[in-house]
N, C-alpha and C positions, 0 to 999 in steps of 0.2 A: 200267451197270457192275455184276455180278453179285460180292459181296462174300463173302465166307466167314465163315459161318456162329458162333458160338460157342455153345458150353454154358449161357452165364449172359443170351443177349441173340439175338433174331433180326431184329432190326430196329438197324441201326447209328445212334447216336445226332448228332446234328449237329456237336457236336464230333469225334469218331468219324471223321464223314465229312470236313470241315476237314482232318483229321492225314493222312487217308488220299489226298484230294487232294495236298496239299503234298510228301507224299514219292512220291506218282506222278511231280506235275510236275519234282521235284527229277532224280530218276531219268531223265524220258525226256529232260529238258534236257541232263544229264551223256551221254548215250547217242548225244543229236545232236554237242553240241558236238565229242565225240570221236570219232564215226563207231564204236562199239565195236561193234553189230552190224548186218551188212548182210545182204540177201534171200539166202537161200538157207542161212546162217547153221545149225551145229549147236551149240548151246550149252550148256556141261557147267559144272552150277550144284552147285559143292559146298556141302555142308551138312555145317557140324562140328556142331550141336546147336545152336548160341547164336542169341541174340535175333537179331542180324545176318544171319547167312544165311539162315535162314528165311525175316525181311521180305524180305531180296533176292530170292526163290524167289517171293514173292507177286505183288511189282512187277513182274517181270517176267513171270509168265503175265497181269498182266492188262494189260499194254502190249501183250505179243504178240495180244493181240485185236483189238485196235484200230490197230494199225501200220499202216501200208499196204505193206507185206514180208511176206515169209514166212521164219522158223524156226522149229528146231525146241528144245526144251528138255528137257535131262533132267539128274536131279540123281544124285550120289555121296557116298556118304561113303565116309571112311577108317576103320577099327577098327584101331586101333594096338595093341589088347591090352593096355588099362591097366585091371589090377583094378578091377572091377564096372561096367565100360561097359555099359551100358544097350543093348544091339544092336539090340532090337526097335524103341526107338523114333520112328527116321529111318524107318525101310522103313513102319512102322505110319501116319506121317502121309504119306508122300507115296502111298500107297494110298488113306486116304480122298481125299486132294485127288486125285487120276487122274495122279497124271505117274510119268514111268518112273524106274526107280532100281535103282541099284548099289552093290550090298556092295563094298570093296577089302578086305581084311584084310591084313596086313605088320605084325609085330610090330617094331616102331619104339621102343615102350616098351621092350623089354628094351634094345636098342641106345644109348639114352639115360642107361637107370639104368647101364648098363657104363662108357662112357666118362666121363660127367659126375660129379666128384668131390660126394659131400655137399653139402649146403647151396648149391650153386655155380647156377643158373641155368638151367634145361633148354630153356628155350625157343626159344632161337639154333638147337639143332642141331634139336630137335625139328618147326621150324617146314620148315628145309630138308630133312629127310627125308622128309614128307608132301607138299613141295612138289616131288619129285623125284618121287612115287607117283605124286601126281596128273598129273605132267606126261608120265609113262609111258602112263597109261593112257586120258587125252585123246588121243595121239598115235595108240596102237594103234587104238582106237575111230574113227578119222577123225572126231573132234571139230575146229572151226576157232577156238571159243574157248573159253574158262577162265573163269568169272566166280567171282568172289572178293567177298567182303560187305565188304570194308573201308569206313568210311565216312569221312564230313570228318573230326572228329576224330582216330583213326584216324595218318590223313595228315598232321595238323596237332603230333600224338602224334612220326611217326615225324621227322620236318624237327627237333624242340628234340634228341630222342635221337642225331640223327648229328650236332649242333652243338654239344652238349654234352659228348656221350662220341667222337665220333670225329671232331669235328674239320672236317665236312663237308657243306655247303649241301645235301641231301638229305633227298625225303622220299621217299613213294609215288604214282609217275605214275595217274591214269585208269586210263592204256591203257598196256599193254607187251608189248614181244614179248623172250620167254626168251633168257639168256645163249644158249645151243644156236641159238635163230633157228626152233626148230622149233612154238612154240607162241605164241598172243596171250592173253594176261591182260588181263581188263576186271573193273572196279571199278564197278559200277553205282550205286552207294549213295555214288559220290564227292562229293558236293552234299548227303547227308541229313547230318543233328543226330544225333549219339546219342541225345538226352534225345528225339526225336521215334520215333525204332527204337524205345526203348524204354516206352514211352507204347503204340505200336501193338502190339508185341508180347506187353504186359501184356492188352491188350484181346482180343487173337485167341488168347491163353489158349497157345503154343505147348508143346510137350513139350521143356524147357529142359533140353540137358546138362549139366552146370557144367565149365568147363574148370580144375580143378583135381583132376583125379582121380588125378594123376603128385603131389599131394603139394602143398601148399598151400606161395606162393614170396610171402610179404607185403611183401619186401624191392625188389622188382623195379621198374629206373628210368623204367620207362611209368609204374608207379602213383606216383611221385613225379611226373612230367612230368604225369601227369590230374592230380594235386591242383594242382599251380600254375595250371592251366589252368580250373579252376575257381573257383580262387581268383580269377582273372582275370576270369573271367565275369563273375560275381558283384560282383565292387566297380566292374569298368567293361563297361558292358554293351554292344556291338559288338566288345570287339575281339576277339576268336573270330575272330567274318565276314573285320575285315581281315586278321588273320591270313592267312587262307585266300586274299584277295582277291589277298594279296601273292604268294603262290605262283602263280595264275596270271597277273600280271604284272610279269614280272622284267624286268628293265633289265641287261645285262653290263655297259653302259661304265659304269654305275655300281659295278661291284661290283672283282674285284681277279684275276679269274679269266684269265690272256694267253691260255688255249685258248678263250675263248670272245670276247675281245674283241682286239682288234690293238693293244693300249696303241704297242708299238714304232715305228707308222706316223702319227701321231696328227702328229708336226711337221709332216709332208709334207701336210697339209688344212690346215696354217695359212692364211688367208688375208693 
């Protein structure tokens, strides 16, 4: 397995190699499990700049070698036009590494600062606006999936934020196909650790963009949901995992939900 290279190190060190195993295996297990890409497969690996999509960008060229399939992979970023975006530096790494890549430009930031009052949360609209770019130009491109860096976390992140604030047993599936029906979203990195992306990512030295360049939001209820969630870690050590373990296996007739389970018919099995 041919590793990438960094500035500070050419020979990957045994832990190194440890981290780099584990979130391969993490990766292609998430990949079988969910069927997210199959032979013939063209796959549009967006890269916002963060530690996240990158690693995802990695795991996946060096699974693609090894698979016994054939796709193809090429990455995009968005340039939303937010004061001092750094442009060069997506296009400048996916050159050295050999994959192909695409500029979108759509100024999205102006769009945001208009509608979004002060102090108020940019994120909600900002996320869907980009997520409407990319779904445009996946389409045009004859792309047949979408992969997205979100990892466990992430997923584990977004399930407390819709139970807390809205009310609603929801997180972030693997695998999804668009409200539209016209595109599939894959989550490669649905099985890694943050604290392991990050670990790897610190090591392979990436060209980090910070995603706060629309204005620093310190208020924002993921980062209150990450803190608890660490907090958690930390004084009881598994339950992350169940956490997660729990979302992939739900029970209806235990929960409260009539669209998902038949409570009404439940006499009629009496024995």
């Amino acid at each position: 397995m041919q590793l990438m290279k960094t500035a500070s190190t050419s020979i990957p060190s045994p832990s190194f190699s440890k981290l780099n195993k584990r979130l391969l295996h993490h990766t292609g297990k998430a990949i079988e499990d969910y069927q997210m890409i199959q032979n013939g497969d063209r796959v549009l690996v967006c890269l916002s700049g963060g530690k996240d999509s990158y690693t995802m960008l990695d795991m996946l060229l060096s699974l693609q070698k090894k698979a016994p399939i054939e796709f193809e992979i090429s990455a995009v970023n968005l340039d939303q036009k937010q004061p001092g975006f750094p442009q060069h530096l997506i296009p400048a790494h996916c050159s050295k590494i050999g994959v192909s890549f695409e500029l979108i430009e759509q100024d999205t930031y102006s769009v945001v600062q208009r509608v979004i009052p002060a102090g108020k949360t940019t994120c909600g609209l900002c996320s869907r606006l980009r997520r409407g770019a990319l779904y445009s130009f996946a389409e045009k491109n004859a792309f047949t999936k979408i992969a997205l860096g979100h990892h466990r976390d992430d997923i584990i992140e977004t399930l407390f934020l819709n139970m807390f604030n809205g009310g609603r047993l929801k997180a972030m599936p693997p695998k999804l196909l668009s409200d539209d029906g016209r595109n599939i979203v894959i989550r490669p990195l649905a099985y890694c650790s943050e604290s392991d992306i990050l670990a790897y990512a610190k090591q392979q030295d990436f060209p980090i963009i910070p995603c706060n360049l629309c204005g620093s939001q310190p208020n924002l209820q993921r980062q209150a949901i990450k803190a608890m969630l660490t907090e958690w870690a930390n004084k009881y050590p598994g339950r992350i995992e169940n956490i997660f373990r729990a979302i992939r296996h739900v029970s209806p007739s235990q929960l409260a939900d009539t669209r998902l389970f038949d409570f009404s018919n439940i006499d009629k099995q009496k024995h």
